[in-house]
Backbone bond lengths (Angstrom), bond angles and torsions (degrees), N, CA, C in turn:
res aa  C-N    CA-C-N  psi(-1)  N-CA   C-N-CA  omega(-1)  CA-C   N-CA-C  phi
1 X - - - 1.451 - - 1.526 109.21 -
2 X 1.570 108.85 131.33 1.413 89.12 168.45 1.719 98.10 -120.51
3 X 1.295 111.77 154.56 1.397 105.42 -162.65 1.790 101.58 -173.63
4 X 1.460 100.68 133.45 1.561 101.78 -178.05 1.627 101.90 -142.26
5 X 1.691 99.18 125.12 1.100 108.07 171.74 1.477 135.76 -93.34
6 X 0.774 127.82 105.10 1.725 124.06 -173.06 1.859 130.23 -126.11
7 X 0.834 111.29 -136.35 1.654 115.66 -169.89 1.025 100.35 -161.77
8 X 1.352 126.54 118.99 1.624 125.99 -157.56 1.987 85.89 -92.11
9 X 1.287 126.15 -23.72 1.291 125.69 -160.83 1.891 96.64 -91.07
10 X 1.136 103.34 -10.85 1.736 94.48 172.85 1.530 97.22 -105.54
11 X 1.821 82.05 134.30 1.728 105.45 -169.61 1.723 100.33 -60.45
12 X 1.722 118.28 -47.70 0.843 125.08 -174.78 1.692 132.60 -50.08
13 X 1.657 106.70 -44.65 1.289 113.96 134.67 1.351 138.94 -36.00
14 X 1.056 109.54 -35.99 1.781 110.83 -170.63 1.714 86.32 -94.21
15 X 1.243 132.71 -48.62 1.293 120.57 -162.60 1.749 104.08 -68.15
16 X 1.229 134.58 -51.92 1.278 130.95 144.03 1.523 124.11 -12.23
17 X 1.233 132.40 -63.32 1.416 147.17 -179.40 1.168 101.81 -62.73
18 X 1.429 129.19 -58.79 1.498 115.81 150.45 1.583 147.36 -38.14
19 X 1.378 86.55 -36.24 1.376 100.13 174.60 2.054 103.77 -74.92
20 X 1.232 105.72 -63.47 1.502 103.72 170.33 1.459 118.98 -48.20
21 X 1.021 146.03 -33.25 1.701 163.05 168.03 1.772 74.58 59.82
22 X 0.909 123.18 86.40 1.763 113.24 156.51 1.393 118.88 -88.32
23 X 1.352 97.64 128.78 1.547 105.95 158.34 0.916 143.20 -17.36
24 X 1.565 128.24 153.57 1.710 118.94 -173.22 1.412 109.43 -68.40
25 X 1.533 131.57 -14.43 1.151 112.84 -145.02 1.628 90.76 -114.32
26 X 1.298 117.63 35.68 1.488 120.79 -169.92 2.268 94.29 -137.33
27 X 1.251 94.83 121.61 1.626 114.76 174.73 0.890 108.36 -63.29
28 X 1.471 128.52 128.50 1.574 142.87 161.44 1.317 100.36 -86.23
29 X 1.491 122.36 129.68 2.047 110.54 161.59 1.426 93.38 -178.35
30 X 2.726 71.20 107.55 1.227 108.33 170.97 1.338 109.67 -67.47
31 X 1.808 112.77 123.53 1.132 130.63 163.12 1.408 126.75 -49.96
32 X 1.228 135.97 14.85 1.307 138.56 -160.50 1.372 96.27 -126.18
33 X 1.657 104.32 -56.74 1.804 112.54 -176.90 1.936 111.77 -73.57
34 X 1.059 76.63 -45.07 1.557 88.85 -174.55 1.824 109.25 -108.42
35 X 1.066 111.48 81.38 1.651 126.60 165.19 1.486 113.17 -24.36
36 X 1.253 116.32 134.27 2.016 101.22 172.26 1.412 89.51 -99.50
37 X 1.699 87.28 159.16 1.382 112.43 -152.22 1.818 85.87 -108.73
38 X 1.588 108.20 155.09 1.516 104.30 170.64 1.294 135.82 -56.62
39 X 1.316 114.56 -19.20 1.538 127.45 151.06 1.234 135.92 -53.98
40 X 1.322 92.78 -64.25 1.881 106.72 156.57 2.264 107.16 -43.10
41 X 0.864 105.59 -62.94 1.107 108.70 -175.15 2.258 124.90 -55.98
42 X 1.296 82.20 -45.98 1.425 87.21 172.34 1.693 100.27 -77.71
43 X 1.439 125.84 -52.97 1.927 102.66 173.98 1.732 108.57 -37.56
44 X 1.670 117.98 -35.56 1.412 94.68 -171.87 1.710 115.44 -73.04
45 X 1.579 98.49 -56.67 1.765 98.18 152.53 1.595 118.72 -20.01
46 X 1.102 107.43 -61.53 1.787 91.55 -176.47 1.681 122.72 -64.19
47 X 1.050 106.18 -30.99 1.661 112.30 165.80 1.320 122.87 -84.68
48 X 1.143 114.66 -14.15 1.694 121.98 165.60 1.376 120.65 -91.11
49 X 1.218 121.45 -17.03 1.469 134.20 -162.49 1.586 111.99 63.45
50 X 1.495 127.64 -8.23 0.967 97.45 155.60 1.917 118.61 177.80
51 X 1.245 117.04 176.76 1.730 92.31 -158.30 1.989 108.67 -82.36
52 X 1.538 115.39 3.75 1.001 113.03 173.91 1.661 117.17 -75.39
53 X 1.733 111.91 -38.17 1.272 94.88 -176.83 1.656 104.69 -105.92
54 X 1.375 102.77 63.00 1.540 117.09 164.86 1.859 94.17 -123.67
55 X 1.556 111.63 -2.31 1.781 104.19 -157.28 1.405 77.55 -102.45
56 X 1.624 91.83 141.50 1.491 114.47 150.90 1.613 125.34 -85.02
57 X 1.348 112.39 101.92 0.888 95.59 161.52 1.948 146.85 -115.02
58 X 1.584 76.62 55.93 1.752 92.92 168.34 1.780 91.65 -114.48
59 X 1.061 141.49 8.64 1.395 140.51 176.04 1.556 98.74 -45.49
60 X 1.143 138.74 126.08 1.449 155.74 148.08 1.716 117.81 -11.84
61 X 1.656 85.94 -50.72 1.581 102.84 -170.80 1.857 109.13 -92.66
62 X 1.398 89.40 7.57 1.852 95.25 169.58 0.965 108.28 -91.87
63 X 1.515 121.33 -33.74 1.525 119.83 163.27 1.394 130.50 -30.48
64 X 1.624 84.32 -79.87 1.366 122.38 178.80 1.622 116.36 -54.93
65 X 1.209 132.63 -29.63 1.363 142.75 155.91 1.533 108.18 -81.26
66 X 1.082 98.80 7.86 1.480 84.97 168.44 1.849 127.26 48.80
67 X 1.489 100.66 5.14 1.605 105.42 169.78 1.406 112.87 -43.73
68 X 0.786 161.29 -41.92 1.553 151.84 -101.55 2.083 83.90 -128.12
69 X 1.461 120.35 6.20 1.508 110.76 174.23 1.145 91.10 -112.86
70 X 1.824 141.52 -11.76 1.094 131.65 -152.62 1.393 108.70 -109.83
71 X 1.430 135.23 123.07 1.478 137.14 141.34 1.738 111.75 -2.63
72 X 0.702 105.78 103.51 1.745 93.87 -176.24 1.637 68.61 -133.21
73 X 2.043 88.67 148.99 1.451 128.89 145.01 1.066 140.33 -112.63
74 X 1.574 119.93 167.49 1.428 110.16 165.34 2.123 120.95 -5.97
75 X 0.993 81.36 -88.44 1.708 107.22 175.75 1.300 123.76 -27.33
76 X 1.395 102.57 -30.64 1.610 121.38 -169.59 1.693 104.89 -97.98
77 X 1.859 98.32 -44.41 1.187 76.87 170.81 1.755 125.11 -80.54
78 X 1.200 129.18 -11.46 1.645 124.15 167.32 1.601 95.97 -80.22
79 X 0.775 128.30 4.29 2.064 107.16 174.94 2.227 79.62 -85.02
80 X 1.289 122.32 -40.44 1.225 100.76 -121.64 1.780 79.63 -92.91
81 X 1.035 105.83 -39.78 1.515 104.83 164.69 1.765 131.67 -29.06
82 X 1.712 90.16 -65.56 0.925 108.47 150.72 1.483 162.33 -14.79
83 X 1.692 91.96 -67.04 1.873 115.53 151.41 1.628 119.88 -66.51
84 X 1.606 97.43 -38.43 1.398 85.03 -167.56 1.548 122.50 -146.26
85 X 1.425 142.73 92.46 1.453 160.84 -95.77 1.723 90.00 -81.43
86 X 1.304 109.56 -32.79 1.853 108.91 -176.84 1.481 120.09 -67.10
87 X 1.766 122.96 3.75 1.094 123.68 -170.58 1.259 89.31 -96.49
88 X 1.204 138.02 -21.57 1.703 128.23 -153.13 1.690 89.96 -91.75
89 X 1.658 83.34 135.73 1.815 88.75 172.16 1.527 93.41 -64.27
90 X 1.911 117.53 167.53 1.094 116.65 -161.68 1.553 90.34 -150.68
91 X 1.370 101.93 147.16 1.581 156.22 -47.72 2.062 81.59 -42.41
92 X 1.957 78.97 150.58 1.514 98.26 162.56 2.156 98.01 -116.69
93 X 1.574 99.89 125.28 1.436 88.90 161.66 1.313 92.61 -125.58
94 X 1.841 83.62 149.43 1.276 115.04 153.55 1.634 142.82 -97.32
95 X 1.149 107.95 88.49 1.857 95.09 -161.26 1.430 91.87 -106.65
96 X 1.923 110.38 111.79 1.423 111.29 -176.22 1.542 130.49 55.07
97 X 1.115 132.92 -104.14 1.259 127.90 -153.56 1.577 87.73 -131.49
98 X 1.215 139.74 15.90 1.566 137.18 177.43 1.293 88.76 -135.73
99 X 1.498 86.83 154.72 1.681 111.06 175.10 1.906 107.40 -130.43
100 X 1.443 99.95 124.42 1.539 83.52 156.65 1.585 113.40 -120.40
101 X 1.177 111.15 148.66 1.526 121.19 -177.80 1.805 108.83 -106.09
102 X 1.418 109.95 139.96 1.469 119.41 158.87 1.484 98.92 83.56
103 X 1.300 83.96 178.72 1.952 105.37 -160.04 1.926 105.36 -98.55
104 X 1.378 113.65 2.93 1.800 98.24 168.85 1.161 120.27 -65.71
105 X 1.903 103.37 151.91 1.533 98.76 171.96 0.966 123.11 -32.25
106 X 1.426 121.30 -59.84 1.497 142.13 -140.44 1.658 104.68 -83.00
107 X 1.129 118.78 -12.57 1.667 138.17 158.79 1.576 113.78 -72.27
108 X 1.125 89.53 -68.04 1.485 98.01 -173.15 1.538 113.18 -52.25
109 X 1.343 114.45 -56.82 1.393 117.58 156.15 1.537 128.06 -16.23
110 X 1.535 96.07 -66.28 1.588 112.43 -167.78 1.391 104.48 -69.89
111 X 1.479 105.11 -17.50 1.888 100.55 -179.30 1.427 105.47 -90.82
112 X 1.685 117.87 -14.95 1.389 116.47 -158.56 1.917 91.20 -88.67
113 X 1.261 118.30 -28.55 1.788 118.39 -174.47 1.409 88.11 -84.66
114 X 1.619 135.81 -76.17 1.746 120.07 176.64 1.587 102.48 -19.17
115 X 1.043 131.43 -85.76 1.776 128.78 -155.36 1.367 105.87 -55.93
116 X 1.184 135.31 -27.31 1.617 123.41 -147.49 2.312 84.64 -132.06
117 X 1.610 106.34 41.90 1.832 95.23 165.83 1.644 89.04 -104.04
């Protein structure tokens, strides 16, 4: 699968996507318009090992919910993902059988040599 998830409304995303210039044969799906589905989400879980380091936690509404005092699990973190598109670290690519998550150089990089062997 090749597949990249992002937020067409975060600059940082779009400047990334640029930076990756991916191919036609690789899926764009903005998380805002197009919701991930629990399927979508557990394939990323399985290549990540797991739904915490898919969570953002600089999300706005982690603040503001005040998560960051609470025990959270697995579970909690895919409900929260789930409900609401700002929990997912951002961009998630998928190139084949690796996943990289979030906006560091050192990500972006590793997704920019995966896409372009």
């Amino acid at each position: 699968m090749k597949k990249i998830y992002y937020l067409k409304t975060c600059s940082t995303c779009i400047r990334i996507l640029k930076e990756l210039n991916p191919s036609d044969d690789y899926i764009l799906q903005d998380i805002k318009n197009e919701p991930i589905t629990v399927k979508q989400l557990d394939e990323m879980k399985a290549l990540s090992g797991s739904y915490e380091s898919l969570f953002s936690k600089r999300a706005k509404l982690y603040k503001e919910m005040d998560l960051k005092n609470q025990n959270l699990v697995e579970e909690d973190y895919k409900h929260y993902i789930l409900d609401h598109y700002t929990f997912l670290s951002r961009p998630v690519m998928i190139v084949d059988d690796q996943i990289f998550i979030g906006n560091s150089k050192k990500n972006v990089e590793a997704a920019k040599l995966a896409m372009h062997v």
